[in-house]
N, C-alpha and C positions, 0 to 999 in steps of 0.2 A: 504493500500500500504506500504510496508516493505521498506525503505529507508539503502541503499549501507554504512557501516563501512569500505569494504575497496576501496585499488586503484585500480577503475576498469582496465579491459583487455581488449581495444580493440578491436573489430572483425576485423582480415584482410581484405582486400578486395581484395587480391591476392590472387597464391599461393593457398593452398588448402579449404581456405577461412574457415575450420573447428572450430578456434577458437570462431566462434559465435554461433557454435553447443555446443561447452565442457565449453567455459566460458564466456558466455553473460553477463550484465551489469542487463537485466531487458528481462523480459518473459514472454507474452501472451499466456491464453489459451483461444482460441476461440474453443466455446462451453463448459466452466464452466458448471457445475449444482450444484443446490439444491439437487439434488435425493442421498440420501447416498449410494454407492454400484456402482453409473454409472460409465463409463470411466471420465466422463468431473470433476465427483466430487471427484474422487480418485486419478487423476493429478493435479489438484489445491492442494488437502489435502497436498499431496506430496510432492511439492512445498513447500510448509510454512510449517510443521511441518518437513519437511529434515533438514530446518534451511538456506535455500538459502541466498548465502548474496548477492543479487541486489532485483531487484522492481519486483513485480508479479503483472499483469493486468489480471482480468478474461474478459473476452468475453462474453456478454449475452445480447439480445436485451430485454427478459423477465424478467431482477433481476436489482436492484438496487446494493445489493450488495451479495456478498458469500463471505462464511468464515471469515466476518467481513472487508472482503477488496470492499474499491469503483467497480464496474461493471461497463465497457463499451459498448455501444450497438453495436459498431464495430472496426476494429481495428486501423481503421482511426479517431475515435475518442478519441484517445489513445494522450493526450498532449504532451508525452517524448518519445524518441528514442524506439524503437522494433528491439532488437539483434537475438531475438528467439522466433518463433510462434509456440504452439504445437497445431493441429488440431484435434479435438472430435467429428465433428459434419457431419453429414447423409451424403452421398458421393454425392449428387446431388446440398450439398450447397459448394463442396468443390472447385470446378473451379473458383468461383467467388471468395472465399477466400482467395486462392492463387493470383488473379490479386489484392486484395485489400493488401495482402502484399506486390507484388511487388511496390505497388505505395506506402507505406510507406517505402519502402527499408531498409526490415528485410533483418537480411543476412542471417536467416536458417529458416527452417521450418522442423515440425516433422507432418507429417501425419498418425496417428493412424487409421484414419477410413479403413476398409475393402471394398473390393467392385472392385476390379479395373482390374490390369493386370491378375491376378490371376482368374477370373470368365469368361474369352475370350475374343473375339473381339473386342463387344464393349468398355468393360474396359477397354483394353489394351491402344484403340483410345484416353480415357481420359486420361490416365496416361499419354499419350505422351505428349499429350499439356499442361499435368501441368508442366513435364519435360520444353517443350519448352518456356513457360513462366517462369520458373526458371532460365535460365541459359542466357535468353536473360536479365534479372536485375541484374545477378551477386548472385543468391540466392541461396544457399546448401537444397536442400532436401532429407530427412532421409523417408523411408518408398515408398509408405502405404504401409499399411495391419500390421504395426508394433506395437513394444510392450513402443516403447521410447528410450529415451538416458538418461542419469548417469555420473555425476563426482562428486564425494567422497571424490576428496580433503577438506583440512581444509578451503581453501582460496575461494572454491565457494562452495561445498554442494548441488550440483543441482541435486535434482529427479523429471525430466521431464518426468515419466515415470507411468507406472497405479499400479506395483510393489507393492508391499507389505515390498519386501525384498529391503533395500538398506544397502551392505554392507559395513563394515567399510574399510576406505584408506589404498593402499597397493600399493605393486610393480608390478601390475598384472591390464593389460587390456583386455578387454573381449568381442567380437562381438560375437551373436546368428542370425541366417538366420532365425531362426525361434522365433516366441513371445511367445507362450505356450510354448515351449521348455526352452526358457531364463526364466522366471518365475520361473521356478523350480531350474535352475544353477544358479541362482542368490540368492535363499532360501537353498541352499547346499554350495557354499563358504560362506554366511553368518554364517552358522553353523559351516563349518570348519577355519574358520576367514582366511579366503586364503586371504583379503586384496583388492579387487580390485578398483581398484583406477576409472576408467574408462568404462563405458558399453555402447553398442549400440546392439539393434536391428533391423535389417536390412529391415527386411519385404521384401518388393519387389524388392529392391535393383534398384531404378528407376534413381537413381542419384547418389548419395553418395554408396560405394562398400567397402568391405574390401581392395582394393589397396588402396584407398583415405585413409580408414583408419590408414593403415599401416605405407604410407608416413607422417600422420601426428602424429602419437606415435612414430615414429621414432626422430622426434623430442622430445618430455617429458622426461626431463631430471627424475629419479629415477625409471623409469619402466624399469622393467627387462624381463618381461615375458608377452609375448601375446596369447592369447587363442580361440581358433576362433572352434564354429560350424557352418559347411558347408554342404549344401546337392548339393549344385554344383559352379561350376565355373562362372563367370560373361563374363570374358575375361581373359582364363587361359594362352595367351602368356603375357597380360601385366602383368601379376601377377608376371610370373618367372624373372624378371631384379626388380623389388620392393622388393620384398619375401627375393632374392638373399643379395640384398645390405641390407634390416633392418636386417635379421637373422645374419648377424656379428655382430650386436651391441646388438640385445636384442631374447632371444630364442623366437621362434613362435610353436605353440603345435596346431594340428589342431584334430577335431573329421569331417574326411568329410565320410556325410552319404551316402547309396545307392552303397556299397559294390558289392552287388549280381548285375547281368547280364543276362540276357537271349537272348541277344541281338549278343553273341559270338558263340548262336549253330549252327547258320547257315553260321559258316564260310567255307573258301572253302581251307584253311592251317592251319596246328599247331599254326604259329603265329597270324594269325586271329583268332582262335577259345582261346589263351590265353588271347591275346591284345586287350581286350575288355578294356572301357571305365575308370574300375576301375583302370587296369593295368596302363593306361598312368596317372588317376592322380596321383598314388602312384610314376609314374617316377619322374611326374612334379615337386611332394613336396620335392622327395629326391633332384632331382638337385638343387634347391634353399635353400635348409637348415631347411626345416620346418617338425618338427619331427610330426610324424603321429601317433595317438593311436585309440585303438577299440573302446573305451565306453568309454561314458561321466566318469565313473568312473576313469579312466587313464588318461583322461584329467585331472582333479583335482587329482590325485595320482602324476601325473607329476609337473604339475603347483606349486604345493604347494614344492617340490626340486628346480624346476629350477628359480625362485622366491627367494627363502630364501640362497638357499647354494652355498660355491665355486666351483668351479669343479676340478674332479681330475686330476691326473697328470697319471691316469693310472687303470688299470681295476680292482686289486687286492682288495677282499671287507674280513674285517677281523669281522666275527660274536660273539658278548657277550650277552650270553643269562642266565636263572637260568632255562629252562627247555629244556628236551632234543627235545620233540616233534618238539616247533616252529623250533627249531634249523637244525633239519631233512629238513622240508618243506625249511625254510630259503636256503638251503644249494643246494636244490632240483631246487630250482627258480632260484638261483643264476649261476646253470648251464645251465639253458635251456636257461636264458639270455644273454649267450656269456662272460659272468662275471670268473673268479678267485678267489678261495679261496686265499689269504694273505699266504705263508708260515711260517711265522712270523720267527724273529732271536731265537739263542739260549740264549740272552739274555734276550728277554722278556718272553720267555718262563719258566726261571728261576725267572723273577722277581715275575711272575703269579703266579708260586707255593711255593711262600715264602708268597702269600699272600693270596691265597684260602686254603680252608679245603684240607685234602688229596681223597678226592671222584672228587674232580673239576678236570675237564679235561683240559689241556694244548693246546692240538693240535685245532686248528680253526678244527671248530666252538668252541670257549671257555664257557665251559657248567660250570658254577659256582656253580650249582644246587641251592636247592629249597630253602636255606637257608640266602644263599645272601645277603646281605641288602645293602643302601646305601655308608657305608665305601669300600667296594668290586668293587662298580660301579663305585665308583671313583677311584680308584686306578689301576684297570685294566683298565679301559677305556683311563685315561690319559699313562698307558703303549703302549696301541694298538696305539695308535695317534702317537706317539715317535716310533714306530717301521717303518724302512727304508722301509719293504717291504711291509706298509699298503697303500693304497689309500684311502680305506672307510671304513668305520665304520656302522654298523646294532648292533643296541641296541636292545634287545629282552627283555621285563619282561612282566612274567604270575605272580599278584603277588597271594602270600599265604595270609591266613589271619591274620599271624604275620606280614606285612610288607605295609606299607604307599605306594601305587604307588604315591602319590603327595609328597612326601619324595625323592623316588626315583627318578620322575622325573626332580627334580630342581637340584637333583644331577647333574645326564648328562647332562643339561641345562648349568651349573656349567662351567663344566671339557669343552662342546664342544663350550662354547662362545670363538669365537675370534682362533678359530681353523681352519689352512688354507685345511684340508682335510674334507669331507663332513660327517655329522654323521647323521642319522636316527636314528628314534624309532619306534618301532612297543612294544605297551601296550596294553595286549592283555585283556583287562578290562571291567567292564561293561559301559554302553554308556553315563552315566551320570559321571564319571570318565575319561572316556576319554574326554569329552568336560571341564572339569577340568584343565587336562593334556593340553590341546588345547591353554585354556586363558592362560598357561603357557609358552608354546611352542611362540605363538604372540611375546610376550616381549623378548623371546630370538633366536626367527627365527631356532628351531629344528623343521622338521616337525614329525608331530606323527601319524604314521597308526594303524588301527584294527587288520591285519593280517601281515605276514611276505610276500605273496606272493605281496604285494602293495607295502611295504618298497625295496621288491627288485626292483620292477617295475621302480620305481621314480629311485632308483641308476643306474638302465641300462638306464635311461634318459638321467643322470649326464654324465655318459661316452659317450653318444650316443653326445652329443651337444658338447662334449671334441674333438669326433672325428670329428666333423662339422666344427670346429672353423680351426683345425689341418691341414683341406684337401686342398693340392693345387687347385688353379685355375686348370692346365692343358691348352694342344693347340690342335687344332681344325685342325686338318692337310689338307691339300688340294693336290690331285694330277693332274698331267696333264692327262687329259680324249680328246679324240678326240668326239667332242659332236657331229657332224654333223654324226659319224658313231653310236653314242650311240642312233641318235633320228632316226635313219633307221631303228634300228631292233628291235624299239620298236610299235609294231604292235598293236590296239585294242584286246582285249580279253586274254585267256593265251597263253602265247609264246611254241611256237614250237622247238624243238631240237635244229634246225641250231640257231632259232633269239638267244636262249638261250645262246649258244657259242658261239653266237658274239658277246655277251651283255657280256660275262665273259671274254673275249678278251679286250676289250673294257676299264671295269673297272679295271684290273688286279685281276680277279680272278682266283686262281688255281685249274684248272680245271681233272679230272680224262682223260687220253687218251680213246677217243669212235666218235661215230660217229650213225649218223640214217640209217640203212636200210629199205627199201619196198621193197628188194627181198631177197629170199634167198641167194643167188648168193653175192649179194652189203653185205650181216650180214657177209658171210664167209670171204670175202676180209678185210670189217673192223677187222675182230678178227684177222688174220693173221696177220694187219699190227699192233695192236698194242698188240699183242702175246697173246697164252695160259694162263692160263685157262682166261676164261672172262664171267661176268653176261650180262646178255641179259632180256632187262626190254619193257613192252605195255611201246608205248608214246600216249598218250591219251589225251588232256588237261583237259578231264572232271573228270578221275579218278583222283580222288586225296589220296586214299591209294591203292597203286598198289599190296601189300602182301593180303589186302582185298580180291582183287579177280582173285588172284593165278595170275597178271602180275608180277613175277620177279623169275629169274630163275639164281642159284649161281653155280659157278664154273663149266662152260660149259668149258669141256676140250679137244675137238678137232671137224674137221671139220663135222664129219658124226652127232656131237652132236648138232654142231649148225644149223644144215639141218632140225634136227628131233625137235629140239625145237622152232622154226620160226614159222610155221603154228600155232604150239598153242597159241604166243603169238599174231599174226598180224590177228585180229577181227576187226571188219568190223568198230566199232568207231574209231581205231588207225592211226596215220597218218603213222607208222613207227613202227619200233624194235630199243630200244636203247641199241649198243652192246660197253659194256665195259670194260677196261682191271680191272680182280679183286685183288686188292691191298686188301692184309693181314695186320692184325696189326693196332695200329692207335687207338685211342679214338673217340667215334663217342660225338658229339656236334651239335645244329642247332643255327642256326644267322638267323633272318629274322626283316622284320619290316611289318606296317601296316600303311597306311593311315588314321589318324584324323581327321576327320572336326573341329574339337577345338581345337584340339591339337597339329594338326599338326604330322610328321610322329614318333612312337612309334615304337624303335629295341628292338628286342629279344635275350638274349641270353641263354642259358640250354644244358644239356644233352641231345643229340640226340638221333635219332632211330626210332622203330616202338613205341617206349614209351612215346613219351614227353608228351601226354596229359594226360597219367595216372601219370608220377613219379612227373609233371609239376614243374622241379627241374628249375628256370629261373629265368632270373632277365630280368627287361626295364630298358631304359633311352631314352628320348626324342634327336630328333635328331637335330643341331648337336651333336656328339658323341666326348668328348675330348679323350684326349689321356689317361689322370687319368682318366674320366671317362671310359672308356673300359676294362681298366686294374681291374677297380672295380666291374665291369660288371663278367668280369672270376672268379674273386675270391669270388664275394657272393653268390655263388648258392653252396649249401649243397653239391652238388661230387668237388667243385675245388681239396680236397684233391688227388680223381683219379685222376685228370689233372696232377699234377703237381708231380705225382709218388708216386706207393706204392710199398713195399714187392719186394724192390728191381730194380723196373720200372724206367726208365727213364722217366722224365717230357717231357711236351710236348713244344713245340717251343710256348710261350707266346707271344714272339716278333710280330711274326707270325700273330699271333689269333688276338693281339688288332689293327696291319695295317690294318687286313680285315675287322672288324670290323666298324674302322674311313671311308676305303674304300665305304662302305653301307651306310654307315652314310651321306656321300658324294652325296651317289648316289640316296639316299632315298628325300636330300635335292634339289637337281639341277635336277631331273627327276621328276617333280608332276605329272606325268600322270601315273606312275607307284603306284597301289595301294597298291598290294601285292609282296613280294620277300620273297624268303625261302631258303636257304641251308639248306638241311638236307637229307642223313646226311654230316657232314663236316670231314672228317678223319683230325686228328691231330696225328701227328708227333715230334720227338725229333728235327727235323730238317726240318716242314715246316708243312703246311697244304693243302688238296686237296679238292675241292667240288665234292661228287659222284651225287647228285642231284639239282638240279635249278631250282626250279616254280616261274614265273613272270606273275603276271595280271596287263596287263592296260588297264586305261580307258578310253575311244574314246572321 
């Protein structure tokens, strides 16, 4: 039994009660072993050769002792306090386990073993009630089916975990949803010395979740970065007011898995068939602040920037490299990022070539070439840092075989300690050299990538969390809606013409002048009253691409034409003809949203048309929808540039777009019965906007 050097910590017994999970006093593992290689003897080893500084009790009714420490045959035999129980043992001894911790009044438990929610009904029934007996003693349960927990501070050392890998203490805390998964992340920031100070594996996430988590690293004073792989949500509305409030204090970097959908082909609208599952969590992370990357790889390409470095004051990235290649690719990434080349002054541009060979290039990307050596790297580097119009810094070296990259890199190490702008490395060297460069990097907090396309990743991170920090709140507008008329014309199934244009009445939306005909006779009247030429479209509720199948007929220009085009479009499904006056001009856009079951309701907005599913040019945000947020809505979809005018065009009434917007937002919120809504397309205007089309599904 290892006896406590320091002053121990407490476990709350409030509050998120987690400190008895991250910094217990003394740690049981029931079900120890003798077997070299098991779980139960690979978490004890763990334990005492981590260097834990409280008391480890094994758990064995079969040993006297393990690992040279006293064994207990249960944990109620256990003479001193149990802050934390880690569980090893068969899932059928585990119910009883957990009641013999609640009667010693551990306040966490970590259950390792497999077998539970995760294998169906039965399991799930045991999981509950171990649930239920946790929470009725007051006791934090991590897991099952999990990999363990981790803190790597100096002051506890605790690897309650079956790992292999425990890395050394950092500004970086790290949940995995998954335990093979963490295994491997946990043996890859080890390598890259990313630092992580904190780890959990979540397993089944039966009690304790990443909100819990969150809430309580929001508290750990020195961590900067949190790191979270997700392959789904727990409860993704509590997540977004948690997520919201840590991510101003500390970045959150998520990898959530299960991307792909197939769950969206059967939809029955463009925004149904976008706003699938993945769509709304990628809403969810943007609204709350939590920057989102593809692969584990970019999680750690991130983590290890938003971790170590300041952030910038602005997008502008000034490249120093000694070959032209990386410099190309560098310069290639840097655009596709949304990043800026530095134009640099003419001062440092003069400094540059008083100080390089006459072959070095001035202009960003500054190609030093292949001669370069340390004196160069320091001297331009501390130029670009001192230039007004830098923000960041990409260090590039390929070295030659005249030139030390560990020379070099304690250079720039040098020149960017204690620099309020952020500097990268990218050493494009062999992999024993770079982990060279790495233990280097540690002591002076530069990170250092393999390629240029990582180094710029991590800086589009830097700006990405600048702009996080930057974004207002925004307000959530509300207007006066007559609800007793909005809940009449909201019928079961898809709405009909008239309900449609009551329901856009209704909410103030701008609607195109038209009306439904069933005779010939009632289409002529409508187009006369609201004048020539006018389109004439099937109203069907099942069709839902009307150009599909030749329902929409454009610029019907006088009476005899709309006489002759009526019959072809009023087929025997159709309830009507919708005869509309046709407005020229105008940028076509769709707004729609989608009903959640987790999420809650998920708006769309994009370039409209008969295209949005091919050009799928959109953005989401969960509703409600603020006023910043809508405004950000029109400007991050790749055509805002059309919106907002080209080649002489007037812009379109944005004012416009984001009331209609918050409008839906509104309506998407206060009407749950409404599953689907769709404008599309939406004409926009210098001076307003019109909805030509409205699909509405509710549901009974």
């Amino acid at each position: 039994m290892r006896s406590s050097t320091r002053t121990p910590v407490r476990p709350r017994r409030n509050g998120s009660g987690l400190d008895a999970l991250f910094r217990p006093r003394s740690v049981a593992v029931i079900g120890a072993s003798r077997r070299p290689g098991s779980i139960g003897w690979q978490v004890l080893h763990n334990l005492i050769t981590g260097g834990f500084e409280g008391k480890v009790f094994p758990v064995n009714p079969k040993a006297e002792v393990l690992h040279s420490v006293k064994c207990h045959r249960t944990i109620g035999a256990i003479p001193d306090r149990v802050d934390l129980a880690i569980l090893t043992i068969p899932k059928d001894l585990v119910p009883r386990a957990i009641q013999q911790c609640a009667k010693k009044k551990v306040g966490a438990v970590v259950v390792i073993t497999a077998g539970f929610r995760e294998t169906g009904g039965e399991g799930a029934a045991v999981e509950a009630r171990l649930v239920r007996v946790a929470r009725k003693h007051g006791m934090r349960l991590v897991g099952p089916n999990c990999m363990g927990v981790q803190n790597a501070e100096h002051a506890v050392r605790l690897n309650a975990s079956f790992s292999r890998s425990f890395p050394e203490p950092g500004p970086v805390a790290f949940v995995s949803q998954s335990g093979a998964m963490g295994e491997a992340l946990l043996a890859h920031a080890d390598q890259i010395h990313l630092g992580v100070s904190m780890f959990v594996s979540m397993g089944n996430r039966a009690d304790v979740s990443a909100n819990d988590l969150l809430e309580y690293w929001d508290g750990v004073p020195g961590l900067r970065c949190i790191l979270l792989y997700l392959e789904s949500f727990g409860n993704p509305r509590n997540f977004v007011p948690i997520a919201r409030r840590v991510s101003r204090t500390k970045a959150i970097v998520t990898v959530k898995a299960g991307r792909s959908s197939q769950g969206a082909l059967a939809a029955s609208s463009h925004t149904g068939a976008l706003a699938g599952a993945d769509a709304a969590a990628d809403a969810l992370l943007k609204e709350c602040g939590v920057q989102r990357v593809n692969s584990v790889e970019e999680l750690f390409d991130v983590g290890l920037a938003l971790s170590r470095l300041p952030l910038p004051s602005g997008r502008r990235v000034a490249v120093l490299t000694n070959a032209g290649g990386p410099a190309i690719l560098a310069t290639d990434a840097l655009v596709r990022s949304g990043l800026e080349m530095a134009p640099l002054t003419d001062a440092t541009r003069k400094a540059l070539r008083a100080l390089l060979v006459p072959e070095a290039s001035v202009v960003n990307p500054i190609d030093m070439v292949a001669g370069a050596g340390e004196e160069h790297y320091r001297g331009a580097l501390r130029a670009l840092l001192a230039d007004r119009t830098t923000d960041m810094v990409l260090v590039v070296f390929v070295p030659p075989i005249t030139r030390d990259p560990i020379v070099v890199a304690r250079t720039v190490f040098e020149v960017a300690r204690g620099s309020k702008k952020p500097v990268v490395g990218c050493f494009m060297s062999r992999d024993e050299v770079l982990r060279s460069i790495a233990r280097e990097a540690r002591q002076d907090w530069v990170p250092i990538y393999l390629y240029p396309e990582s180094a710029v990743r991590a800086l589009a991170a830097l700006d990405e969390r600048r702009r996080i920090l930057a974004r207002k709140d925004g307000r959530v507008r509300r207007f006066r809606v007559d609800r007793t008329k909005s809940r009449a014309a909201l019928k079961p199934g898809w709405l009909g013409v008239e309900a449609r244009r009551a329901l856009s009445r209704v909410w103030g939306i701008p609607a195109v002048p038209g009306g439904l005909a069933r005779t010939a006779d009632e289409a002529v009247t409508i187009a006369k009253r609201v004048g020539f030429p006018v389109v004439m479209k099937i109203s069907a509720p099942n069709v839902v691409h009307k150009t599909d199948v030749g329902g929409v007929v454009l610029d019907v220009r006088d009476e005899d034409a709309v006489r002759a085009t009526f019959p072809r479009l009023m087929r025997a499904e159709a309830e009507g003809v919708n005869v509309q006056k046709l407005l020229r001009g105008g940028r076509e856009v769709v707004i729609g949203f989608k009903a959640d079951p987790s999420y809650g309701p998920v708006l769309m907005f994009g370039l409209g048309g008969t295209w949005v599913e091919v050009l799928k040019d959109v953005s989401f945000a969960l509703c409600p929808v603020s006023d910043v947020r809508a405004r950000e809505l029109v400007r991050e979809i790749k055509g805002w540039p059309i919106l907002a005018g080209v080649r002489g065009q007037a812009g379109i009434d944005e004012d416009a777009l984001v009331e209609l917007i918050q409008r839906l937002s509104q309506l998407a919120m206060e009407e749950p019965s409404v599953a689907e809504l769709e404008l599309n397309p939406l004409l926009c205007f210098p001076d307003g906007v019109v909805a030509v089309d409205l699909r509405v599904r509710v549901e009974g």
